[in-house]
RODO-2510 file (C-alpha; in nm, 4 decimals, decimal comma):
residues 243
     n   res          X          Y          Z
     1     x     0,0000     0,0000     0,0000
     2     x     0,1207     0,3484    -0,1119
     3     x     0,1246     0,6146     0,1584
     4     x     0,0617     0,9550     0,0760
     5     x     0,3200     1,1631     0,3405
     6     x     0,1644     1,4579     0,2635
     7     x    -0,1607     1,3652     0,4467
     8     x    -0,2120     1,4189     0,8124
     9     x    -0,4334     1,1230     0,9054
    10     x    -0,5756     0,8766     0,6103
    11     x    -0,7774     0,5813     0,6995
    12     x    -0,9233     0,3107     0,4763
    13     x    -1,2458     0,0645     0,5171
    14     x    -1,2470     0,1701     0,9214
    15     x    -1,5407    -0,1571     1,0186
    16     x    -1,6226    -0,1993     1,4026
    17     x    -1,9201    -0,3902     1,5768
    18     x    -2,0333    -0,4292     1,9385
    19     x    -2,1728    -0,6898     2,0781
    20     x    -2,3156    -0,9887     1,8436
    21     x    -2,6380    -1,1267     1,7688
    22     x    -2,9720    -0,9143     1,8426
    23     x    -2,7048    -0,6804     2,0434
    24     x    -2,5034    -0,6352     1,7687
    25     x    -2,4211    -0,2953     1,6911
    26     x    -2,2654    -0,2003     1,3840
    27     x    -2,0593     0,1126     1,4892
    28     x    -1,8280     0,2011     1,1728
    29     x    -1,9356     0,0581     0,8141
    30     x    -1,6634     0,0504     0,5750
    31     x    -1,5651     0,4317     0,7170
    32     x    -1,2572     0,5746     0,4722
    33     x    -1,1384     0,9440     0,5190
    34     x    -0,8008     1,2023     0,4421
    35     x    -0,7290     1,4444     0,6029
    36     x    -0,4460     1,7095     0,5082
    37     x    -0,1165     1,8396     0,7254
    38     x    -0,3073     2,2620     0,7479
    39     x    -0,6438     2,1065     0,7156
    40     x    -0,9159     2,1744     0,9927
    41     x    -1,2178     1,9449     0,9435
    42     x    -1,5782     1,8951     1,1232
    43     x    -1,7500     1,6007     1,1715
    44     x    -2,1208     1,5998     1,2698
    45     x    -2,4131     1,3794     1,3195
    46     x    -2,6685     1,2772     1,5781
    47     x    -2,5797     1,1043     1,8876
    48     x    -2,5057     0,7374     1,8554
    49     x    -2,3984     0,8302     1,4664
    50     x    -2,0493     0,6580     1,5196
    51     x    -1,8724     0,9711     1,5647
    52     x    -1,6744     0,9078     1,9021
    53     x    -1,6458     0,5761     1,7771
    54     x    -1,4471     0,7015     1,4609
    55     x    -1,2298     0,9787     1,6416
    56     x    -1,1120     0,6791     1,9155
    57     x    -1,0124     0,4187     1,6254
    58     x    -0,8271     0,7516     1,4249
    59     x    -0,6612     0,8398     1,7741
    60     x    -0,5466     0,4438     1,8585
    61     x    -0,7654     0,4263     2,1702
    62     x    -0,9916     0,2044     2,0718
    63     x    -0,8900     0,0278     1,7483
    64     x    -1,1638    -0,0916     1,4535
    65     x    -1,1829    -0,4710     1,3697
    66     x    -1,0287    -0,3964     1,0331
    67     x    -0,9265    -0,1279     0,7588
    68     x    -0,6484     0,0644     0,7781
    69     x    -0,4982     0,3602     0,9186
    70     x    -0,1937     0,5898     0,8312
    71     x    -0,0983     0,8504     1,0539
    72     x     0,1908     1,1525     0,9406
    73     x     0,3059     0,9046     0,6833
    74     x     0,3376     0,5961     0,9396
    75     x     0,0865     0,2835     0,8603
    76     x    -0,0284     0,2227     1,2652
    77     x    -0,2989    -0,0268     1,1750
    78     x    -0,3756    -0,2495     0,9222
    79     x    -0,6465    -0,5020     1,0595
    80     x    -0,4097    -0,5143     1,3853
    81     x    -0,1886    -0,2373     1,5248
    82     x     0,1564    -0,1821     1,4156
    83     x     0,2544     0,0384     1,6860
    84     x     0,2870     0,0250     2,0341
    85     x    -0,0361     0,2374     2,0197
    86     x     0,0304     0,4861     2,3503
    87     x     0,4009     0,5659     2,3105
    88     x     0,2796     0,6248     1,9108
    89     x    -0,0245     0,8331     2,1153
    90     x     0,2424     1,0439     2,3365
    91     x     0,4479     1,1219     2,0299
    92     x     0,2076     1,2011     1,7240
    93     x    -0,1143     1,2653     1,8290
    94     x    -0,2874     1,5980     2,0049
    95     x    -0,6313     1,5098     2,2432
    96     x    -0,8784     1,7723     2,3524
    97     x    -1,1843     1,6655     2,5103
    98     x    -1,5202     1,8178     2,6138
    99     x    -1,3694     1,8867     2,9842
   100     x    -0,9942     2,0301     2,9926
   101     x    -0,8807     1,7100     3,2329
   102     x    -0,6122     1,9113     3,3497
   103     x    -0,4240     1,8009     3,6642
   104     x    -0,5267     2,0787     3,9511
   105     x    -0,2666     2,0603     4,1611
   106     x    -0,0191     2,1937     3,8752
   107     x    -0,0312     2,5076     3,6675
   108     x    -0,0967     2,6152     3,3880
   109     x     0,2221     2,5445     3,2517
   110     x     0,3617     2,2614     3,4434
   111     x     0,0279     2,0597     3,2726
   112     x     0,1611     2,1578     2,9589
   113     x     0,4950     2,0762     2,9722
   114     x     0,4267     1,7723     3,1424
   115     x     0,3192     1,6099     2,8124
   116     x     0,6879     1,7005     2,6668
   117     x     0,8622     1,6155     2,9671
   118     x     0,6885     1,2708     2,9431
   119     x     0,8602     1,1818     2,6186
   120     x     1,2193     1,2420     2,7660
   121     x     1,2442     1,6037     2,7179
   122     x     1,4548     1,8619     3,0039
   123     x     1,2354     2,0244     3,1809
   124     x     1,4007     2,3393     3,0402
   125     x     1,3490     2,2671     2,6901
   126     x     0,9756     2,1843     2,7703
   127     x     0,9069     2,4826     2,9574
   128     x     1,0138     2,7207     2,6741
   129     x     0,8257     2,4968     2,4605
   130     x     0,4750     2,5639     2,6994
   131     x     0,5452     2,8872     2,7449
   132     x     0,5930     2,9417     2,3514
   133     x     0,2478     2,7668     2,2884
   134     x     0,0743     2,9491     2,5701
   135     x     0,1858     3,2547     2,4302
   136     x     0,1076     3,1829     2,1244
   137     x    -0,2936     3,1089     2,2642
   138     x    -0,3090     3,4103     2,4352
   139     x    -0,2828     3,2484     2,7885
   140     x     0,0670     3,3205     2,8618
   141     x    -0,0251     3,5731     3,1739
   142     x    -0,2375     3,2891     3,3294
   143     x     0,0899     3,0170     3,3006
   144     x     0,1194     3,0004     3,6830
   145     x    -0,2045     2,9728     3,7452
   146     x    -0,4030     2,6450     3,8637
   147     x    -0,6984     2,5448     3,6879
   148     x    -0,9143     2,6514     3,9029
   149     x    -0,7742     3,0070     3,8916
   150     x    -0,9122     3,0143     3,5302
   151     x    -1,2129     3,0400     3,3122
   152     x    -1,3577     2,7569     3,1163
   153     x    -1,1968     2,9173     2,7886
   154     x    -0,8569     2,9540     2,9312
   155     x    -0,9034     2,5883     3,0384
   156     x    -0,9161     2,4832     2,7089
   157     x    -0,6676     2,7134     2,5494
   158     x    -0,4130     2,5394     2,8252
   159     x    -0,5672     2,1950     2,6924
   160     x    -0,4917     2,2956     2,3223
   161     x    -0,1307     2,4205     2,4641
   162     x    -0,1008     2,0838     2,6038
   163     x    -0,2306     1,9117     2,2761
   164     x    -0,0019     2,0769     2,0739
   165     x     0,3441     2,0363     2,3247
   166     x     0,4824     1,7587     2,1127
   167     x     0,3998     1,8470     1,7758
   168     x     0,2174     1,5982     1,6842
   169     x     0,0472     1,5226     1,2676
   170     x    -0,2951     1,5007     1,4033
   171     x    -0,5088     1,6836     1,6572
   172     x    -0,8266     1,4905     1,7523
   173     x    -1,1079     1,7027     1,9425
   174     x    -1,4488     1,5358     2,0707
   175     x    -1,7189     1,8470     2,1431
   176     x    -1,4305     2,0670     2,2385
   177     x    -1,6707     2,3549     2,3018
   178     x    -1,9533     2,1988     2,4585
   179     x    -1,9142     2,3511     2,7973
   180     x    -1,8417     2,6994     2,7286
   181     x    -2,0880     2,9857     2,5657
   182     x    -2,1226     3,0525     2,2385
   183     x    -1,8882     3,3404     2,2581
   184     x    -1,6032     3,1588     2,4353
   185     x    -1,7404     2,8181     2,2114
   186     x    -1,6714     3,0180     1,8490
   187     x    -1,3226     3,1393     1,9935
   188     x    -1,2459     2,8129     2,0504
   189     x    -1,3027     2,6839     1,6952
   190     x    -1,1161     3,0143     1,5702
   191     x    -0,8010     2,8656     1,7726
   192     x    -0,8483     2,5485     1,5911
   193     x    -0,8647     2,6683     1,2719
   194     x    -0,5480     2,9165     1,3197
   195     x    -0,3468     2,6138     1,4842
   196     x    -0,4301     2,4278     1,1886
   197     x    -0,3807     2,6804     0,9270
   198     x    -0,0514     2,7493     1,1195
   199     x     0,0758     2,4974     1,2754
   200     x     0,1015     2,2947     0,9813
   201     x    -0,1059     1,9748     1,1940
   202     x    -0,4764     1,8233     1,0619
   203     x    -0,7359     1,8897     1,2950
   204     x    -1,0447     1,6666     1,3348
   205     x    -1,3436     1,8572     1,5481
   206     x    -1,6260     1,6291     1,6611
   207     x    -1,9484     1,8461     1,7173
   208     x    -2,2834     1,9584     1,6751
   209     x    -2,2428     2,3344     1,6804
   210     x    -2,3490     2,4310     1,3033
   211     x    -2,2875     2,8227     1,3844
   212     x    -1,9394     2,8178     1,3430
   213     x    -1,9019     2,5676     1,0031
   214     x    -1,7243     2,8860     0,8892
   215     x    -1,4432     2,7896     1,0696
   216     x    -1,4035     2,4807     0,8846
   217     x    -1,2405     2,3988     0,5693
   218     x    -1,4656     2,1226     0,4502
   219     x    -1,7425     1,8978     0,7218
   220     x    -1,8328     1,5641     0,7075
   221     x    -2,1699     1,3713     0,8592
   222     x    -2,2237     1,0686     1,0080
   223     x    -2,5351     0,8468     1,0595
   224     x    -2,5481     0,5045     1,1461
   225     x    -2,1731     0,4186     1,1272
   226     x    -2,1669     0,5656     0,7731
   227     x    -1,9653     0,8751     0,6325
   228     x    -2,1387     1,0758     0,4489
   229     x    -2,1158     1,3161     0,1628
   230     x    -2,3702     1,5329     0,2511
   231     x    -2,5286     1,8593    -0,0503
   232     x    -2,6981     1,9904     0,2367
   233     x    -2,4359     1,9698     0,4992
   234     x    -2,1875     2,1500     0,2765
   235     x    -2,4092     2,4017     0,0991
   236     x    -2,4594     2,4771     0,4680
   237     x    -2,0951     2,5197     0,5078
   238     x    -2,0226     2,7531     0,1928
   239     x    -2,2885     2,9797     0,2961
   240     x    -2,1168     3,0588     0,5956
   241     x    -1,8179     3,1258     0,4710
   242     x    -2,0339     3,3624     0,2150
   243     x    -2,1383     3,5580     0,5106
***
């Protein structure tokens, strides 16, 4: 199999089922998606679609029963894994979650560099890094702060910080923005889309919030563990973007 090392993430035939029998439920059908190194990308659907499904098999946690997945160039699965899947995790792949999950008896930079410092870096060199990144998010003032010292937003901007520490291809987000207003929410997606557009990494946003598909370079749906090209879904999208 030809890899293409100028994608981010590209995965191939993606099939997983739970349970068997009359509980069998068929969570992925036959799921095949690219996503570019600069590319920010939404994926929507109703609950149960298969989307959380989809961004844990793309992100290793919680591999499919077959296909195949490339990450930054590296095949990591191909009906089995490839790679030790967390050191792979630690090393090439960003996680930001509905809740920040940072640690609260560290700051705001000490949970960033953590996640450097973790794959052998000094603690000098992943300092500068953290402080670099929360700079560069606008949360640099709050870097010896604990979490609870800050707002939801900043929260996340530390999370993204964190996400970001060891540069990985792909950064993997599951309702990123469902905790926070829709003011903090659409800043949020704006951070995504310049880390993407900047950083040079593909970024894969699971959520339901249609008002800020401007944000996005191109969405996908899902429904029933299938991924969808959806007319509607994208003539959505382009009319934001119009606006």
């Amino acid at each position: 199999m030809n890899i293409n090392h100028d994608l981010a993430l590209e995965a191939i035939g993606l099939n997983k089922v739970y349970g068997s029998g009359n509980t069998e439920v068929i969570a992925l059908r036959n799921v095949s998606l690219t996503i570019s190194r600069g590319e920010i990308v939404a994926l929507l659907g109703p609950s149960g679609a298969g989307k959380t499904t989809l961004l844990t098999a793309l992100g290793l946690i919680r591999t499919p029963d077959t296909g195949a997945i490339n990450i930054g160039g590296e095949a990591v699965f191909k009906d089995k894994l490839l790679v030790n899947a967390a050191v792979f995790r630690r090393r090439n792949l960003g996680f930001v979650f509905q809740k920040a999950n940072l640690i609260p008896f560290l700051t705001a930079v000490e949970n960033v560099q953590l996640a450097m410092e973790i794959n052998d870096a000094t603690p000098r060199e992943a300092r500068k890094r953290a402080m670099t990144l929360l700079d560069y998010l606008g949360v640099a003032d709050r870097a010896g702060h604990l979490p609870n010292k800050l707002s939801g937003g900043q929260q996340q901007r530390v999370a993204v910080a964190r996400a970001l520490i060891n540069r990985p291809s792909m950064l993997l987000a599951d309702e990123p923005t469902a905790a926070l207003d829709s003011v903090r929410g659409r800043q949020v997606m704006e951070l995504f889309r310049d880390v993407a557009h900047e950083q040079h990494t593909g970024v894969l946003v699971v959520t339901h919030d249609h008002r800020a598909l401007d944000v996005f370079d191109r969405a996908l749906e899902m429904e029933d563990g299938n991924l969808l090209f959806s007319p509607t879904l994208n003539h959505e999208l382009a009319d934001a973007k119009s606006t």
